[in-house]
VEXDREN-2710 file (C-alpha; in Angstrom, 1 decimal):
% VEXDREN-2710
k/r/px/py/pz
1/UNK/-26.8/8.9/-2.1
2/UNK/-26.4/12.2/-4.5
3/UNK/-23.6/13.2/-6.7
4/UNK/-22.3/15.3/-4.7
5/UNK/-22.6/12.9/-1.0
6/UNK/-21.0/10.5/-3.1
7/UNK/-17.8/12.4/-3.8
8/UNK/-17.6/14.2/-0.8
9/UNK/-14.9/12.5/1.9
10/UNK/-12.9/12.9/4.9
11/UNK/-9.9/11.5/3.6
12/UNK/-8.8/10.9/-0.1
13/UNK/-5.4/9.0/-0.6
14/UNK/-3.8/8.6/-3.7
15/UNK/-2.2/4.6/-4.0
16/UNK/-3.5/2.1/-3.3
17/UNK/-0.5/0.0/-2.1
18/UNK/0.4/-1.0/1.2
19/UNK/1.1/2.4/2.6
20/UNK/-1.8/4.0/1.4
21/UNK/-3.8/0.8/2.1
22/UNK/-2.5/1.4/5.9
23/UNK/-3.6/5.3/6.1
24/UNK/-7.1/4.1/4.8
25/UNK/-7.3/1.3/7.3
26/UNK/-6.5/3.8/9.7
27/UNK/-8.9/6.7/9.2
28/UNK/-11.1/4.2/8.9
29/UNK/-10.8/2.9/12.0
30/UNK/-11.2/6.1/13.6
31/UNK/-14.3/6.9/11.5
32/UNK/-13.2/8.9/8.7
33/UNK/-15.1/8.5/5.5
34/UNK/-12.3/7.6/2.9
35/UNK/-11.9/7.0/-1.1
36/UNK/-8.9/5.4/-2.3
37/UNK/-7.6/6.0/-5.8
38/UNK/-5.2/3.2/-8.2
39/UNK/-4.4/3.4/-12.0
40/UNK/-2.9/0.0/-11.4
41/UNK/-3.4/-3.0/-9.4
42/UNK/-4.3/-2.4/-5.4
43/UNK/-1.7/-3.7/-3.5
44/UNK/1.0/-1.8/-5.4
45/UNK/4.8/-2.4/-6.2
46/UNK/5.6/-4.1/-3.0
47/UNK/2.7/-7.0/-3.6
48/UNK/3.4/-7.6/-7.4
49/UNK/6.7/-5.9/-8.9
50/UNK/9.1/-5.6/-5.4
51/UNK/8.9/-7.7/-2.0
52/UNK/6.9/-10.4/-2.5
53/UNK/8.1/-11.3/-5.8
54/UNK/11.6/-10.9/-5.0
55/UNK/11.6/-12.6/-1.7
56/UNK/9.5/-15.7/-3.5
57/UNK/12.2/-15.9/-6.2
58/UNK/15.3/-15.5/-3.4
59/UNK/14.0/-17.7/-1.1
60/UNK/14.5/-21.2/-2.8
61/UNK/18.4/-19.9/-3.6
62/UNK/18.8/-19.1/0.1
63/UNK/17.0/-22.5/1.4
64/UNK/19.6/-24.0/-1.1
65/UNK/22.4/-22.2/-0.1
66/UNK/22.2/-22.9/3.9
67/UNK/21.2/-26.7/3.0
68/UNK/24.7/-27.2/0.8
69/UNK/26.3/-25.9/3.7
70/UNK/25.4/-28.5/6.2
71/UNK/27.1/-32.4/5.9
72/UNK/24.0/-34.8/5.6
73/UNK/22.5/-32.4/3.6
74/UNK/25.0/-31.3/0.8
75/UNK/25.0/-34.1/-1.3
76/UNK/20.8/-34.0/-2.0
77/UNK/21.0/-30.7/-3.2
78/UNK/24.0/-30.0/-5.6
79/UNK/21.3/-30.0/-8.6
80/UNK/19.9/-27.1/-10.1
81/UNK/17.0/-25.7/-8.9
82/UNK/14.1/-26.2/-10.6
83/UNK/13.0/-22.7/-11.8
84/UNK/9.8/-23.6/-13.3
85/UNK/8.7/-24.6/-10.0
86/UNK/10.2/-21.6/-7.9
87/UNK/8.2/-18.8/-10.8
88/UNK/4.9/-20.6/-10.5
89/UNK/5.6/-20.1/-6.4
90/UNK/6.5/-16.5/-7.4
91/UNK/3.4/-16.1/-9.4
92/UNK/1.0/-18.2/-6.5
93/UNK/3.0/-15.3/-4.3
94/UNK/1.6/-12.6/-6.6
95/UNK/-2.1/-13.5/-7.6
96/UNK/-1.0/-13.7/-10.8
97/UNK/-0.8/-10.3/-11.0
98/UNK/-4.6/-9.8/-10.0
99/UNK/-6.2/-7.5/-7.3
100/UNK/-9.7/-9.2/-6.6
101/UNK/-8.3/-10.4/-3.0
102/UNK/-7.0/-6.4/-2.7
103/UNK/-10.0/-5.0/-3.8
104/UNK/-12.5/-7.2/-1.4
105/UNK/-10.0/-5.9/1.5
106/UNK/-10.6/-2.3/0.8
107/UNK/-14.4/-3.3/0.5
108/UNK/-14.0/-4.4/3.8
109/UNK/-12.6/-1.9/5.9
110/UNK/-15.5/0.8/4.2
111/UNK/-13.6/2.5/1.9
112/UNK/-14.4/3.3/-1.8
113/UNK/-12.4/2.4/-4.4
114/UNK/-11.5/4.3/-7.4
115/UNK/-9.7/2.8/-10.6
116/UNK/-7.5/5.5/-12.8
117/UNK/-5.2/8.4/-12.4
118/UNK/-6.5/10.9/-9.4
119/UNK/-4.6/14.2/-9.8
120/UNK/-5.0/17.2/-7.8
121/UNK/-7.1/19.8/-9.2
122/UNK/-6.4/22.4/-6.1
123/UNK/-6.7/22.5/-2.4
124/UNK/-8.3/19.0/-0.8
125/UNK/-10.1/18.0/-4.9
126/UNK/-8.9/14.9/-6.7
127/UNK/-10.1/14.3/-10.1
128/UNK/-10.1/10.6/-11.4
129/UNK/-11.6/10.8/-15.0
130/UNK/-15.1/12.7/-14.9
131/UNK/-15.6/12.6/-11.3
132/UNK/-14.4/14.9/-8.6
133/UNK/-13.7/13.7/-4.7
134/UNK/-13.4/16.1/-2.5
135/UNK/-12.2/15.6/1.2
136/UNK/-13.2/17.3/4.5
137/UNK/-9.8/16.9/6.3
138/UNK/-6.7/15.5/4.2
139/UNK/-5.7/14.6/0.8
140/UNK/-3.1/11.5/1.0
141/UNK/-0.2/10.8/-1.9
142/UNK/1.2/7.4/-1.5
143/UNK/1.7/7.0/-5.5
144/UNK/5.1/5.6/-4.3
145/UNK/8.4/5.9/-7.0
146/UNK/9.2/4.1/-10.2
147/UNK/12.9/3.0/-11.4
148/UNK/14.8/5.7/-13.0
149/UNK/16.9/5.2/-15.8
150/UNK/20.2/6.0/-16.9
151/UNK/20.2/9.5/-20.0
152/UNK/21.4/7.0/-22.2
153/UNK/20.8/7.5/-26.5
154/UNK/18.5/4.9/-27.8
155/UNK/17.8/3.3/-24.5
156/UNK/14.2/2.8/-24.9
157/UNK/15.2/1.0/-28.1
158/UNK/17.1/-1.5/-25.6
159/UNK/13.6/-2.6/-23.8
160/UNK/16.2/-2.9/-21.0
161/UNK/14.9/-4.9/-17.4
162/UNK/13.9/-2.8/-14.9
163/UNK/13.3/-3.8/-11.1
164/UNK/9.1/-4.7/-12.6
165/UNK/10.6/-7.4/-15.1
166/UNK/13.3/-8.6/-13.2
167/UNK/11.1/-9.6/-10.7
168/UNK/8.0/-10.9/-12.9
169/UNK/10.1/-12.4/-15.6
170/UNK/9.0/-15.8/-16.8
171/UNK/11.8/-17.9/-17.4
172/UNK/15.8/-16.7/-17.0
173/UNK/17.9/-15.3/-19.8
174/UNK/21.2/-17.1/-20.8
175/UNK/22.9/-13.7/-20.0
176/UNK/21.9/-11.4/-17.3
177/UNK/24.2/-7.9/-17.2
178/UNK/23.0/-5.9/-14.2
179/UNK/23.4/-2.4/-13.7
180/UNK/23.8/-1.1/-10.2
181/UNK/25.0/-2.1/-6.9
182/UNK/22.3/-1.6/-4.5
183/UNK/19.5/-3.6/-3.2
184/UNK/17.4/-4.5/-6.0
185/UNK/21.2/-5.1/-8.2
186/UNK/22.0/-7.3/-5.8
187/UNK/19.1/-9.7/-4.9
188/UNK/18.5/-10.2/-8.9
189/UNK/22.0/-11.1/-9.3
190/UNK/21.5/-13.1/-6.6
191/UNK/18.5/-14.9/-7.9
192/UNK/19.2/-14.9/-11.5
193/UNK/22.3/-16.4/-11.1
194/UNK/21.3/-19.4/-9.6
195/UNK/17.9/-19.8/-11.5
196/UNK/20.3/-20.6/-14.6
197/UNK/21.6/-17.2/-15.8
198/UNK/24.6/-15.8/-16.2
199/UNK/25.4/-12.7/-14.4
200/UNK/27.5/-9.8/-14.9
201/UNK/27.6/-7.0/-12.2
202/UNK/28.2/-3.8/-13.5
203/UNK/29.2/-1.3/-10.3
204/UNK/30.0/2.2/-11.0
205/UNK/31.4/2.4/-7.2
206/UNK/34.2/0.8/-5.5
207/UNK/31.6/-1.4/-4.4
208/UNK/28.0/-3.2/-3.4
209/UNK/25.7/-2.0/-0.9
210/UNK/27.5/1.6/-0.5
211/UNK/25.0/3.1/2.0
212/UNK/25.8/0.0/4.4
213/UNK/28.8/-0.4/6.2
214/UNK/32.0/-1.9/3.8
215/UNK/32.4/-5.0/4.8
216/UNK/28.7/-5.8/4.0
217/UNK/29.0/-5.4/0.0
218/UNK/32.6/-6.9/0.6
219/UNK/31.1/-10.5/1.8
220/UNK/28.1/-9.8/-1.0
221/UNK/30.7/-9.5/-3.6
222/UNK/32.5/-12.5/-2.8
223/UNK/29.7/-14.7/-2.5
224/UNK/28.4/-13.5/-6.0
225/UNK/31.8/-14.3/-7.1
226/UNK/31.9/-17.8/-5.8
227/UNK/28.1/-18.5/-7.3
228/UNK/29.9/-17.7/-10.6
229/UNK/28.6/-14.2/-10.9
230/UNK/31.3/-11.8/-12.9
231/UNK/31.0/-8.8/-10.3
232/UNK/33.0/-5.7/-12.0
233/UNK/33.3/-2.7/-9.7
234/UNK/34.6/0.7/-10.8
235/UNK/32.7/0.1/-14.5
236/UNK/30.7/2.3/-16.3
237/UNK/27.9/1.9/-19.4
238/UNK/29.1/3.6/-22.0
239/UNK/26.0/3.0/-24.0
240/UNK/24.2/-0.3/-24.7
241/UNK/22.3/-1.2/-27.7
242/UNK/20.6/-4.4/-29.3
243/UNK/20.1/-6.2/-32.5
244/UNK/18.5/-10.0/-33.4
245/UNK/17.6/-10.3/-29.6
246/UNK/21.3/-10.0/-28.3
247/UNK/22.2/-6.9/-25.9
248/UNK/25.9/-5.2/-26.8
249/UNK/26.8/-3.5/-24.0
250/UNK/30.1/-1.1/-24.0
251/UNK/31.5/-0.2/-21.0
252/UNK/33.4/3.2/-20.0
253/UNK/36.4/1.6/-20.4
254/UNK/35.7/0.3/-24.1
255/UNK/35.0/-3.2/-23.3
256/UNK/32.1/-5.0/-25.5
257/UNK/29.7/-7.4/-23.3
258/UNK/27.1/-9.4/-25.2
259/UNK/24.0/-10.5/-22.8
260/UNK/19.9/-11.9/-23.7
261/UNK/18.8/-9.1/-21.3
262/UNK/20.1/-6.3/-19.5
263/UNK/18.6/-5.0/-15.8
264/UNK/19.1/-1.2/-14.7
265/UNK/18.9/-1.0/-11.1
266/UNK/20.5/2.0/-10.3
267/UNK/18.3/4.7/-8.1
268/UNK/14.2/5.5/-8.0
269/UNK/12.4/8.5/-8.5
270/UNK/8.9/9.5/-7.3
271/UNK/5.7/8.6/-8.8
272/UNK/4.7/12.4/-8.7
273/UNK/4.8/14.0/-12.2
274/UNK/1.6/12.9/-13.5
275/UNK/-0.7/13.9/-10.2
276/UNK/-1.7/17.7/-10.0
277/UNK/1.2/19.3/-7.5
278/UNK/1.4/22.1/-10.1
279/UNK/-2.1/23.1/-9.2
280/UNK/-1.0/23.5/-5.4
281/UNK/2.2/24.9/-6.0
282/UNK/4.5/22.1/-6.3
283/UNK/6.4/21.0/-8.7
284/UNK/5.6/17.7/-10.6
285/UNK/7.8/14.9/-10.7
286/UNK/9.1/16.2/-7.2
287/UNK/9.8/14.5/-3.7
288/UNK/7.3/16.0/-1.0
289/UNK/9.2/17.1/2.0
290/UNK/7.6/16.3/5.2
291/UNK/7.0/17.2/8.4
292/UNK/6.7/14.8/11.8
293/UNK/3.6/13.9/10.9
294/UNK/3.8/13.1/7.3
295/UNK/2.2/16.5/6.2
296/UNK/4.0/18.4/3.6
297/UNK/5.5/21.1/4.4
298/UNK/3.4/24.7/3.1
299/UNK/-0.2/22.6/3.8
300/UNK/-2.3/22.1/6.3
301/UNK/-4.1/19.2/4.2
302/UNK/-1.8/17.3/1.9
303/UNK/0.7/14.8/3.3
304/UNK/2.8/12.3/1.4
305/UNK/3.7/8.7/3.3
306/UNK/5.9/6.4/2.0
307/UNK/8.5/6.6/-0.6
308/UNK/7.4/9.6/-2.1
309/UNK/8.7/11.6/0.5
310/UNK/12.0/10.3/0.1
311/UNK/13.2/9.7/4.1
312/UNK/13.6/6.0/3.6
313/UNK/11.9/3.6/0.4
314/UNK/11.3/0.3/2.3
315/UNK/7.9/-1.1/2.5
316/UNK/7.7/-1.7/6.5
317/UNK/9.0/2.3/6.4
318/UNK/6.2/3.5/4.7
319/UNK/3.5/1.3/6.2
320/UNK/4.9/2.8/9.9
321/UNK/4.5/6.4/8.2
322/UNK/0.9/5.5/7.4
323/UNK/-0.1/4.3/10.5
324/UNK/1.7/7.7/12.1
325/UNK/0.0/9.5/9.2
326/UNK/-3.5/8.2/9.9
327/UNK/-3.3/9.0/13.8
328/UNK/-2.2/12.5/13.0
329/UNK/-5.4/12.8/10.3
330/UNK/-7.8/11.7/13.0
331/UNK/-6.3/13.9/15.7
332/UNK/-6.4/17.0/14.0
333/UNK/-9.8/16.3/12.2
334/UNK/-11.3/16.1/16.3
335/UNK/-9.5/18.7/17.1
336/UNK/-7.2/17.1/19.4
337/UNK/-3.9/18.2/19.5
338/UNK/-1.3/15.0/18.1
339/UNK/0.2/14.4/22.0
340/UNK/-3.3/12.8/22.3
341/UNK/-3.3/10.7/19.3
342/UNK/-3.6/6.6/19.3
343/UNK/-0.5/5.9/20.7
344/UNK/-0.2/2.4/18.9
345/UNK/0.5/4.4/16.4
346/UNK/3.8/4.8/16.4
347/UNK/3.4/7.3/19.9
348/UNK/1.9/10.9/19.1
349/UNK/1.7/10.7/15.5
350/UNK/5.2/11.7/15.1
351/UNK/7.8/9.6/13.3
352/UNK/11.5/8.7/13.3
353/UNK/13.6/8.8/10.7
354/UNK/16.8/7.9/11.9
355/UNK/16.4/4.1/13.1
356/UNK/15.6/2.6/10.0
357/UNK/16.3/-1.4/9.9
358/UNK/16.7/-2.5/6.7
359/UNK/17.2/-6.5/5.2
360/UNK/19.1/-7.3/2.0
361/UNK/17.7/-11.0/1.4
362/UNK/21.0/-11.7/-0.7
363/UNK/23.6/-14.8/0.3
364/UNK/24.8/-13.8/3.1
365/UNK/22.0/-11.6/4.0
366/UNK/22.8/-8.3/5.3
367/UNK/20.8/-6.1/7.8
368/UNK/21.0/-2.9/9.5
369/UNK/19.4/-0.4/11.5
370/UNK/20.6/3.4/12.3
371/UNK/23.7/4.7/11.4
372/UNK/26.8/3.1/9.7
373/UNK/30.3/4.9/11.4
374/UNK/31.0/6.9/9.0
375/UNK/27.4/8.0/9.0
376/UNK/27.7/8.8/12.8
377/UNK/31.2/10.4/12.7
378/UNK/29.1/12.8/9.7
379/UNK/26.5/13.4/12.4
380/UNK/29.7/14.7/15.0
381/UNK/28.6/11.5/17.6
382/UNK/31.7/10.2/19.4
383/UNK/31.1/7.2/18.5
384/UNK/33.6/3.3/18.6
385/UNK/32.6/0.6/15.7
386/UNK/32.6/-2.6/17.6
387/UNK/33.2/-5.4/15.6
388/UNK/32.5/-9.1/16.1
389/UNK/33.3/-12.4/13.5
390/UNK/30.1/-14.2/14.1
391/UNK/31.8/-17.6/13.4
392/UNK/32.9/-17.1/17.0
393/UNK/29.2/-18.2/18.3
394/UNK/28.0/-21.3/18.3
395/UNK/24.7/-21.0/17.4
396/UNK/26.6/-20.0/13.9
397/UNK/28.4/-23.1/14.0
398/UNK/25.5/-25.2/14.0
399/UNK/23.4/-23.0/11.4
400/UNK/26.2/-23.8/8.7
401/UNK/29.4/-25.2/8.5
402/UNK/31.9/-22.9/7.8
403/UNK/29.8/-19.9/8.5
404/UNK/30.9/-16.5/7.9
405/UNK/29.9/-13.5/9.0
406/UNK/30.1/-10.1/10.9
407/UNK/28.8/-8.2/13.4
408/UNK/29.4/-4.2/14.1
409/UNK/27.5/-1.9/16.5
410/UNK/28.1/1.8/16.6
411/UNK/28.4/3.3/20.3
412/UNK/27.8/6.5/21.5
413/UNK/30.5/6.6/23.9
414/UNK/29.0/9.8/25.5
415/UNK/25.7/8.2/26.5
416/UNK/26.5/4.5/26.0
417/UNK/23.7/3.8/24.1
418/UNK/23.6/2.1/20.1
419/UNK/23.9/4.3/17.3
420/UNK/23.6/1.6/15.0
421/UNK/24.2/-2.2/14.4
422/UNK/24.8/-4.0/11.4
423/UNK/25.0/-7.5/10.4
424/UNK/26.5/-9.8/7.7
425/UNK/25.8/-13.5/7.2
426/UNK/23.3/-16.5/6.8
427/UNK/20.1/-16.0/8.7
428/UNK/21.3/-12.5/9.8
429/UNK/17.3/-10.4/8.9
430/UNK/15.4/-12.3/11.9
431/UNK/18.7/-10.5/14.0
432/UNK/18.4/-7.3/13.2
433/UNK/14.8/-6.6/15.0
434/UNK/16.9/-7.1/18.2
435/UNK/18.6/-4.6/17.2
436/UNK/16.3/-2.2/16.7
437/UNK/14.4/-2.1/20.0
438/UNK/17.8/-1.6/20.8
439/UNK/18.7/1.1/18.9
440/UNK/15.1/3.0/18.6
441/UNK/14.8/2.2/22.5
442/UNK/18.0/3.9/22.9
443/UNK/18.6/0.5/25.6
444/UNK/21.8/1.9/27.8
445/UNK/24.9/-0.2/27.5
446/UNK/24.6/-1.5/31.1
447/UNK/21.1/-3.4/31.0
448/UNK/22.0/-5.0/27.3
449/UNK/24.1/-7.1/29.3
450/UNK/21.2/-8.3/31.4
451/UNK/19.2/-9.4/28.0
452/UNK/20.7/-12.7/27.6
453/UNK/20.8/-14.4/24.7
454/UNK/19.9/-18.2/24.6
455/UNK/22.3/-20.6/23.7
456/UNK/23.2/-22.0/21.2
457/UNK/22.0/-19.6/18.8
458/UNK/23.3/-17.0/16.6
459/UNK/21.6/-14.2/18.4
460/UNK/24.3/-14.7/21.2
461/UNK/26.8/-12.6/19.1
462/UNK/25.3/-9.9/21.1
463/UNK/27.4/-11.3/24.3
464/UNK/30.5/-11.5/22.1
465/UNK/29.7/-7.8/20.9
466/UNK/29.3/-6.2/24.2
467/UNK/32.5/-8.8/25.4
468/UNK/34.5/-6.8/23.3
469/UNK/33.2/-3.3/23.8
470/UNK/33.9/-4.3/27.6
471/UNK/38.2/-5.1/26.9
472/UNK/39.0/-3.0/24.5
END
């Protein structure tokens, strides 16, 4: 091949993690010639620094936590765990934070590979170093975000943890203060503390898991409490510094806490500033607003998938986009309008935004999909929270003594269909994909109660949910 043949493509996508790893297996599949461009490892933050990582780390302290809840049981596991063992599982999980087994998949599907920084150098060009790629039909960003931090003086002093080395740490600090209340805040707390640190929760809000519904960072809360976490709503940093290896933080308030390491969890912000928007008229360091089909809005080339374009940051979000993405690339590079794309692909290349399911792999575990009530009184629905204990089924029972739990759907009382559903309590993330045919298939009222749950397990807190809908 020439030069020129060799930089010349259908489809370019910047990222190589797994949403942009999912557009270019799509385009792919529909015959697109495609390059894909990473300055770090392919397979991105999900595969080394986010999901897998984290879920390796939480998943010994959940196993652990259901086990000490079951007589027969309890007794054999009121040790520590060992943490040793659970990071080397955490680092099997990650490749050792190597790509070869990333790279041969991209190989394999007939895309190129490019290693360093691609940036936009105008309409449908990508420059990565000295060469220029040039694509036929769409330029893809998928460069995902990165953890913001707090405007704090001297901060980068501090070396503070972000969500990268909270997840890929090496062995567990004495002292763990965390800083945030979300998703990431919570499942480090979660982990750390029962790997051997320390942990104190530092919550600017009245509480955890804010964009869920209350009661879900309520039951987080306590359970952190009970582990032995010190969980501090309504606090501040003040301004945080550190000397001879020990962090001094100083709260709003004026209170002095001394930790080994301190993690800032406390929002994102997209992976953007460093890629060549300015040379399409966008501003760097921006998110990309989107159409339906992941194009942004102004082009009729560039589209942004994933996290980048701010409508929901969860892996199994953006990987959905991408496959919407990719069908709406092929269409329009046939010339077929998008009603006639592949619709395994999440039906005419067009994509919700307002069923998201979501799991928070803390103990208890809390899930969701759609919208919380306040969300859907915001939206002017007429809507009823129903709300369930799920100790009331017996399939709870059984999982773990003394279960607790709850269950809320959110109905439409106009057209008797979900709005949303949320669930707290052990187990509760294999539930929540039940509710999300139900929601997204907007499933009337009247045949739920034909979908019977089997008994004895949990999932039959749907009959006690739709009980209760029914008498009151």
């Amino acid at each position: 091949m020439t030069e020129t043949e060799t930089n010349l493509y259908d489809v370019v996508v910047l990222g190589a993690g797994p949403v942009g790893e999912n557009v270019a297996d799509r385009t792919r599949a529909a015959g697109l010639t495609t390059a894909v461009v990473e300055s770090e490892l392919v397979g991105g933050e999900c595969s080394y620094w986010a999901c897998m990582p984290s879920k390796a780390l939480l998943r010994p302290v959940i196993a652990r936590a259901d086990a000490r809840r079951l007589p027969g049981l309890r007794q054999a596991v009121q040790g520590p765990l060992d943490t040793a063992a659970v990071l080397a599982r955490r680092n099997w999980y990650t490749g050792d934070w190597t790509d070869d087994g990333q790279v041969d998949w991209i190989e394999s599907i007939g895309a190129d590979l490019y290693r360093g920084q691609g940036r936009l150098t105008g309409p449908r060009t990508v420059s990565v170093g000295d060469r220029t790629l040039t694509a036929r039909h769409a330029v893809v960003v998928a460069t995902g975000t990165r953890a913001a931090l707090p405007a704090l003086p001297g901060l980068a002093d501090v070396r503070p943890w972000t969500s990268r080395e909270a997840t890929s740490a090496q062995s567990a600090p004495g002292r763990l203060v965390v800083v945030g209340g979300g998703v990431v805040a919570t499942e480090m707390a979660t982990a750390w503390q029962a790997l051997g640190s320390q942990v104190t929760l530092l919550v600017r809000g009245k509480g955890l898991l804010d964009r869920m519904e209350p009661f879900a960072g309520e039951l987080v809360a306590e359970a952190l409490t009970e582990a032995g976490a010190d969980v501090r709503t309504g606090t501040s940093v003040a301004s945080v510094t550190r000397a001879d290896g020990v962090v001094v933080v100083v709260t709003d308030s004026g209170e002095r806490i001394e930790a080994d390491e301190i993690l800032f969890a406390v929002g994102r912000a997209p992976r953007t500033d460093d890629i060549g928007l300015e040379t399409v008229g966008l501003e760097p360091g921006s998110w990309l607003a989107v159409d339906d089909s992941l194009r942004v809005d102004g082009t009729d080339w560039l589209y942004a998938v994933g996290d980048v374009n701010h409508r929901a940051l969860l892996t199994h979000q953006g990987k959905y986009q991408a496959r919407i993405a990719g069908a709406a690339i092929a269409a329009r590079a046939a010339g077929t309008s998008l009603d006639q794309a592949d619709p395994w692909s999440a039906h005419a290349a067009t994509a919700d935004h307002e069923c998201v399911p979501q799991v928070v792999f803390t103990d208890p575990e809390a899930a969701s999909v759609g919208l919380s009530l306040a969300e859907a009184e915001a939206a002017g629905h007429r809507v009823r929270a129903v709300d369930v204990d799920m100790s009331s089924v017996a399939g709870a029972g059984l999982y773990a003594e003394g279960y607790q739990g709850r269950a809320r759907m959110i109905v439409d009382l106009e057209r008797e269909i979900l709005r949303g559903v949320t669930f707290v309590g052990p187990g509760v993330g294999e539930l929540i994909h039940s509710a999300t045919v139900a929601v997204v298939g907007q499933v009337p009222i009247a045949r739920l109660w034909h979908a019977v749950p089997s008994y004895p397990t949990i999932s039959e807190v749907w009959l006690r949910l739709l009980e209760a809908f029914r008498d009151n």
